[in-house]
TORPA-4810 file (N, C-alpha, C, O; in nm, 3 decimals):
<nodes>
NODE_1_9.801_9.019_7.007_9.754_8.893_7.060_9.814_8.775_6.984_9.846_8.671_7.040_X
NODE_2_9.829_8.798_6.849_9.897_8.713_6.813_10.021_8.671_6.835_10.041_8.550_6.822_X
NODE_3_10.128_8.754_6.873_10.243_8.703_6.968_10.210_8.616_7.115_10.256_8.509_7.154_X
NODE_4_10.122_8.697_7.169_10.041_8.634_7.251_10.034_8.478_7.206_10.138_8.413_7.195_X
NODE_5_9.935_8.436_7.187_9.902_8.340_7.112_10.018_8.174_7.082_9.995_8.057_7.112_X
NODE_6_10.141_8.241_7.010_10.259_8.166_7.003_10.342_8.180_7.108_10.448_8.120_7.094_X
NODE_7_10.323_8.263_7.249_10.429_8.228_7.318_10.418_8.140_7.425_10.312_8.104_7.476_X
NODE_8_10.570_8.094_7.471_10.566_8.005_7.557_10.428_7.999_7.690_10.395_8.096_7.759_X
NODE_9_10.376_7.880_7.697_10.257_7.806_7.795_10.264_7.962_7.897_10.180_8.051_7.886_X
NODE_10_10.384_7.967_7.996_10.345_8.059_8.106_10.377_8.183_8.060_10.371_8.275_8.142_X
NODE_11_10.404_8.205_7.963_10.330_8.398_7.920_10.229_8.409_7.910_10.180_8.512_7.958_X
NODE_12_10.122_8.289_7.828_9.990_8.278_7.830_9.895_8.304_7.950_9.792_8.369_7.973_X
NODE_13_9.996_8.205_8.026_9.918_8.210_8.183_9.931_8.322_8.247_9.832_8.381_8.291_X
NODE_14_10.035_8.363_8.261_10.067_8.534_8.291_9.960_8.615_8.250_9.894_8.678_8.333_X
NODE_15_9.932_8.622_8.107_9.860_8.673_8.018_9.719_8.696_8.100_9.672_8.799_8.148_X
NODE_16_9.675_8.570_8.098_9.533_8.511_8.145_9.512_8.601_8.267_9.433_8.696_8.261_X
NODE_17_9.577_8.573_8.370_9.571_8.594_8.494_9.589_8.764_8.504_9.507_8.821_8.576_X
NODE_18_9.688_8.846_8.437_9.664_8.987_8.431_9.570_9.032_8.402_9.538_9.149_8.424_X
NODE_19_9.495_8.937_8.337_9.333_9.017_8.242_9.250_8.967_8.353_9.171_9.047_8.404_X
NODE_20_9.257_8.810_8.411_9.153_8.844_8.484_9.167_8.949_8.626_9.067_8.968_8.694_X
NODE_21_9.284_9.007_8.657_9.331_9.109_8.775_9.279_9.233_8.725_9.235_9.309_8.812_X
NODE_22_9.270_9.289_8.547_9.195_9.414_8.537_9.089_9.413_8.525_9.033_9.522_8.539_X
NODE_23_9.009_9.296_8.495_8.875_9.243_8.451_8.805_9.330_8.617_8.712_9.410_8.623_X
NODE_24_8.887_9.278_8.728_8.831_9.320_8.859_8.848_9.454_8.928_8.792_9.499_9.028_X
NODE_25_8.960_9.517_8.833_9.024_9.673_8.891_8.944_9.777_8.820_8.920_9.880_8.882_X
NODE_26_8.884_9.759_8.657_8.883_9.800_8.585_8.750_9.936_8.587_8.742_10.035_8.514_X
NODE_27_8.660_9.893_8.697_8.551_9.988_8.732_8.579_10.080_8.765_8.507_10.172_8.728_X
NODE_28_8.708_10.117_8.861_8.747_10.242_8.911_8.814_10.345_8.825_8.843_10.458_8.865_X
NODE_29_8.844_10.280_8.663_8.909_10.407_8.534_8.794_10.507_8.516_8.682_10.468_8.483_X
NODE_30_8.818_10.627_8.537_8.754_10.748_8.496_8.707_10.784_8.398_8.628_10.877_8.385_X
NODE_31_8.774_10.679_8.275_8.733_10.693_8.162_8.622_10.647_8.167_8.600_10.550_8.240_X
NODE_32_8.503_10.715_8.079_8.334_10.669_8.026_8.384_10.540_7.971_8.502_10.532_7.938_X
NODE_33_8.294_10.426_7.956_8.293_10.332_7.842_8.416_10.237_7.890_8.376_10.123_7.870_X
NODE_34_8.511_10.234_7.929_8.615_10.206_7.953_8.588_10.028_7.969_8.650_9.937_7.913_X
NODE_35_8.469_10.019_8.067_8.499_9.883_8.113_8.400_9.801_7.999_8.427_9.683_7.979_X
NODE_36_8.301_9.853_7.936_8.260_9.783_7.825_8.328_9.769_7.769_8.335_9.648_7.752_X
NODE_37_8.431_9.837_7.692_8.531_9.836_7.596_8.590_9.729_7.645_8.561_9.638_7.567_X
NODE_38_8.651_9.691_7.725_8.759_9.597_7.850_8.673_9.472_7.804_8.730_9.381_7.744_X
NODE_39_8.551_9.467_7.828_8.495_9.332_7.856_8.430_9.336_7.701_8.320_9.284_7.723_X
NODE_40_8.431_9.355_7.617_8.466_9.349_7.434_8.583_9.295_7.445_8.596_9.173_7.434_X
NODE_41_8.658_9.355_7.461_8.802_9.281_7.397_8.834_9.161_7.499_8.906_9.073_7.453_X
NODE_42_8.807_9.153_7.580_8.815_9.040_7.668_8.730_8.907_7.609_8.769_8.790_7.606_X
NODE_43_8.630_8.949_7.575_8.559_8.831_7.494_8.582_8.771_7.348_8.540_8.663_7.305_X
NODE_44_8.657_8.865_7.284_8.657_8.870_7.178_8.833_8.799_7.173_8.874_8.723_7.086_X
NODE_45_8.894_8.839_7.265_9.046_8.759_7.208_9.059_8.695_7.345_9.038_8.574_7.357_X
NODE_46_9.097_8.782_7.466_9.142_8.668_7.571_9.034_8.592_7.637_9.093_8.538_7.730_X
NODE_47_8.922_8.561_7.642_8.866_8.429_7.687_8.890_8.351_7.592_8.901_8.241_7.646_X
NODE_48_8.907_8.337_7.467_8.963_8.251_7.361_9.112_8.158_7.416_9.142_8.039_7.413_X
NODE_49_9.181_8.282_7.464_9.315_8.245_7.569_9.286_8.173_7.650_9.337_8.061_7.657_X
NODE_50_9.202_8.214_7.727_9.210_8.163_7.860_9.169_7.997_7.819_9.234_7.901_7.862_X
NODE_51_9.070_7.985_7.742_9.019_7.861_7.720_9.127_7.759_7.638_9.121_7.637_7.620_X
NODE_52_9.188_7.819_7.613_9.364_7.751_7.558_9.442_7.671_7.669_9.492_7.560_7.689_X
NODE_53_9.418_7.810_7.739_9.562_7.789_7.835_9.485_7.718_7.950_9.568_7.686_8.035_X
NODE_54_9.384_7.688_7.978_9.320_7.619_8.039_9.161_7.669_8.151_9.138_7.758_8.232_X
NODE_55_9.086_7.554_8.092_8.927_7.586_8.127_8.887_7.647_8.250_8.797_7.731_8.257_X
NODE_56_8.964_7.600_8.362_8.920_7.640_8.478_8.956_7.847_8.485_8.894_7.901_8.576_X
NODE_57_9.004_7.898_8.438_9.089_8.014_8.410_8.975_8.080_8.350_8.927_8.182_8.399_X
NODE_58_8.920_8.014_8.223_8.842_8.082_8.175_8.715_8.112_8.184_8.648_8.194_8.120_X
NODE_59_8.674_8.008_8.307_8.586_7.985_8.411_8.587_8.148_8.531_8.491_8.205_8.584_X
NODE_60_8.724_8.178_8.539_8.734_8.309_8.679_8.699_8.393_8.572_8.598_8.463_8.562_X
NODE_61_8.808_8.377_8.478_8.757_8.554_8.370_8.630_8.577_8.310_8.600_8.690_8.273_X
NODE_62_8.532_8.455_8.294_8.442_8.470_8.286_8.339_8.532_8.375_8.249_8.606_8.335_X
NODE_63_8.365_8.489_8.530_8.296_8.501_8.619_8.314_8.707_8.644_8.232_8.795_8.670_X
NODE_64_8.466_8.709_8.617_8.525_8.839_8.635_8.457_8.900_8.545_8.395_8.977_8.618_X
NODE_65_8.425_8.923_8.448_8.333_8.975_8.333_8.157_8.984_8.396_8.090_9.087_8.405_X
NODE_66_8.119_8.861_8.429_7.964_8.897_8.484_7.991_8.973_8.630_7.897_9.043_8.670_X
NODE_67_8.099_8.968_8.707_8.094_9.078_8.828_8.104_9.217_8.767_8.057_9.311_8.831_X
NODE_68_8.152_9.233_8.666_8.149_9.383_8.582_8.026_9.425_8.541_7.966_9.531_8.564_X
NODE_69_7.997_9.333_8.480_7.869_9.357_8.437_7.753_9.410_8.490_7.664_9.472_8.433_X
NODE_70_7.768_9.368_8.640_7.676_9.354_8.735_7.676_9.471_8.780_7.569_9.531_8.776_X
NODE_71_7.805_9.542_8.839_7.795_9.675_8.825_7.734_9.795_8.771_7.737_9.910_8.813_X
NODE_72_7.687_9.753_8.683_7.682_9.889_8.589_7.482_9.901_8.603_7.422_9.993_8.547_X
</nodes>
């Protein structure tokens, strides 16, 4: 993440936007635990991102995180 972090504006955004695309795929891994794990590390480094690279972003991945949640 820390490369993350220092690279150019639209890797970030790239960044952002891939997490919030698994944030929404992420229920269907077979793996146990999988999507808690997902939405840990999602809180813990990339909503930090997202809120960098800009609020409204971190506004969906947020939202993408309580639709997970909701699931379970």
């Amino acid at each position: 993440m820390r490369a993350i972090r220092d690279a150019p504006y639209l890797v970030r955004l790239v960044k952002v936007f891939d997490r919030i695309n698994n944030l929404q795929c992420i229920h269907t891994s077979p793996q146990p635990g999988k999507a808690q794990q997902y939405v840990e590390e999602t809180l813990k480094y990339h909503l930090p991102l997202a809120s960098e690279v800009d609020p409204s972003l971190a506004g969906a991945m947020r939202h993408a995180i309580d639709q997970l949640l909701a699931r379970d």
